[in-house]
ZADREN-777158 format. One record per residue (C-alpha): x, y, z; chain; residue number from 1. Coordinates in nm, 2 decimals, m for minus. Layout:
<rs>
xx;yy;zz;unit;pos
X;Y;Z;A;NUM
...
</rs>
This chain:
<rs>
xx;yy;zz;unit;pos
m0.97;0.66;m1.13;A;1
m1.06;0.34;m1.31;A;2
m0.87;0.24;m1.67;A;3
m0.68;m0.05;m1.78;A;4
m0.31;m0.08;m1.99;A;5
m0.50;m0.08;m2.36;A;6
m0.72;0.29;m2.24;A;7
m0.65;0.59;m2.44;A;8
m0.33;0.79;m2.29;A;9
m0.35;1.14;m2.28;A;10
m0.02;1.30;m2.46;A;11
0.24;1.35;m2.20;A;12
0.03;1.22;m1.88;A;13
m0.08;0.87;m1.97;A;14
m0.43;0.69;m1.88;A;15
m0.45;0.79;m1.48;A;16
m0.43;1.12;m1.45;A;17
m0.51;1.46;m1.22;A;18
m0.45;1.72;m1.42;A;19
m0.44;2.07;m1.28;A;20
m0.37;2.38;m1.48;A;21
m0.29;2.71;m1.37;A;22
m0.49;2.60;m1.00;A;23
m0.49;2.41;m0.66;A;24
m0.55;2.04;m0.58;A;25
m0.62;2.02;m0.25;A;26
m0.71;1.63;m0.05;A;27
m0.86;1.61;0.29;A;28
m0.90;1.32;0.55;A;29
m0.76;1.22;0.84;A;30
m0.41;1.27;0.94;A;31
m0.19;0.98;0.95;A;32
0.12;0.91;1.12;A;33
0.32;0.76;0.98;A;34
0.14;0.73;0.61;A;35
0.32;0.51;0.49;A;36
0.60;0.25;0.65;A;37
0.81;m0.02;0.53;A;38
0.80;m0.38;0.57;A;39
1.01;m0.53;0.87;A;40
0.99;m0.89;0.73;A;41
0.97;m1.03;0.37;A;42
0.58;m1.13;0.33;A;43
0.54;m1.42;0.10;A;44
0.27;m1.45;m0.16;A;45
m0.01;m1.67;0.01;A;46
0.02;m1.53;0.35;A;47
m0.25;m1.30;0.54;A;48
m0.02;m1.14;0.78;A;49
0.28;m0.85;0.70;A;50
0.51;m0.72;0.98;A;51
0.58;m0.31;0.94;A;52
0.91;m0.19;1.01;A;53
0.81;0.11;1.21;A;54
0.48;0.20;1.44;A;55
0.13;0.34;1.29;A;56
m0.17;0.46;1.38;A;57
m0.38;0.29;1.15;A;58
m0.73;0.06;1.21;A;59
m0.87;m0.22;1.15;A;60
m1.13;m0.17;0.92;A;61
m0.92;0.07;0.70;A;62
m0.77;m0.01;0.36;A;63
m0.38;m0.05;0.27;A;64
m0.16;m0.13;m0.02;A;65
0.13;m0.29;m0.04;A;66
0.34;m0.22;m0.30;A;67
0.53;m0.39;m0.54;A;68
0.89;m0.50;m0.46;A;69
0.97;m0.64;m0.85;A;70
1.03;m0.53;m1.20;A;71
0.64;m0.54;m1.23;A;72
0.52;m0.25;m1.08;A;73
0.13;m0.40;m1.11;A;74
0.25;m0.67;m0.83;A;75
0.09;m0.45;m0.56;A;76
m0.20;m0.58;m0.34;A;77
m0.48;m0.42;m0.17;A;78
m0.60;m0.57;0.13;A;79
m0.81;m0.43;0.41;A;80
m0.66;m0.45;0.78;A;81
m0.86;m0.71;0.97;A;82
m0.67;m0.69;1.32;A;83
m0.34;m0.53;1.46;A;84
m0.10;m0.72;1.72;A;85
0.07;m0.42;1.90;A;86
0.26;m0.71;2.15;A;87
0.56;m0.50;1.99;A;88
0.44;m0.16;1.91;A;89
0.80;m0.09;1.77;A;90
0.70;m0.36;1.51;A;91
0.32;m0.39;1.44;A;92
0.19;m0.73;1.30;A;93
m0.09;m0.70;1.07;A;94
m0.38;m0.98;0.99;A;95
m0.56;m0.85;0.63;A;96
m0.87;m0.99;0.53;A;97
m0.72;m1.22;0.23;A;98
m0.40;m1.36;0.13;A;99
m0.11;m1.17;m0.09;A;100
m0.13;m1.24;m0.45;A;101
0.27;m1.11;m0.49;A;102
0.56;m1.13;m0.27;A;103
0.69;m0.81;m0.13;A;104
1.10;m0.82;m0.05;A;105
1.18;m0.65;0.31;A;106
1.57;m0.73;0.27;A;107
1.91;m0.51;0.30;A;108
2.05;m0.56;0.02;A;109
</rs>
């Protein structure tokens, strides 16, 4: 699924879409548990390392993204997992393979 904000919109569904009518979409891969966490720690833009609130089975070698904490729902980065510090397995710190573009806000608030 590949478009950009000036791409055609479809009526109703806009310029991503999956559309399924009167059928059955169905996705397989691996399990994951959990798929998706939150942040324990606020990750500033620049750094290579985020710290998840919870424990997950994922890789290194395997893709993430992290998404957007502002008004700007385009501030989400994609990074791939380069290593994963289990010293605190309640609290998983992970290394990606480049630097955030956006900060991503892990506060109560």
């Amino acid at each position: 699924m590949h478009s950009s904000v000036d791409d055609p919109y479809l009526p109703i569904y806009g310029n991503k879409v999956l559309g399924i009518r009167f059928g059955q979409l169905e996705m397989h891969g691996i399990p994951r548990t959990p798929v998706w966490t939150s942040l324990d720690v606020t990750a500033e833009a620049g750094t290579d390392t985020i710290t998840l609130m919870a424990e997950a089975d994922w890789v290194a070698g395997e893709w993430i993204s992290i998404a957007s904490t502002s008004f700007e729902g385009r501030d989400t980065d994609k990074r791939m997992i380069q290593s994963i510090d289990n010293s605190n397995p309640a609290k998983p710190v992970i290394t990606l393979n480049g630097p955030l573009t956006f900060k991503h806000f892990a506060e109560d608030v």
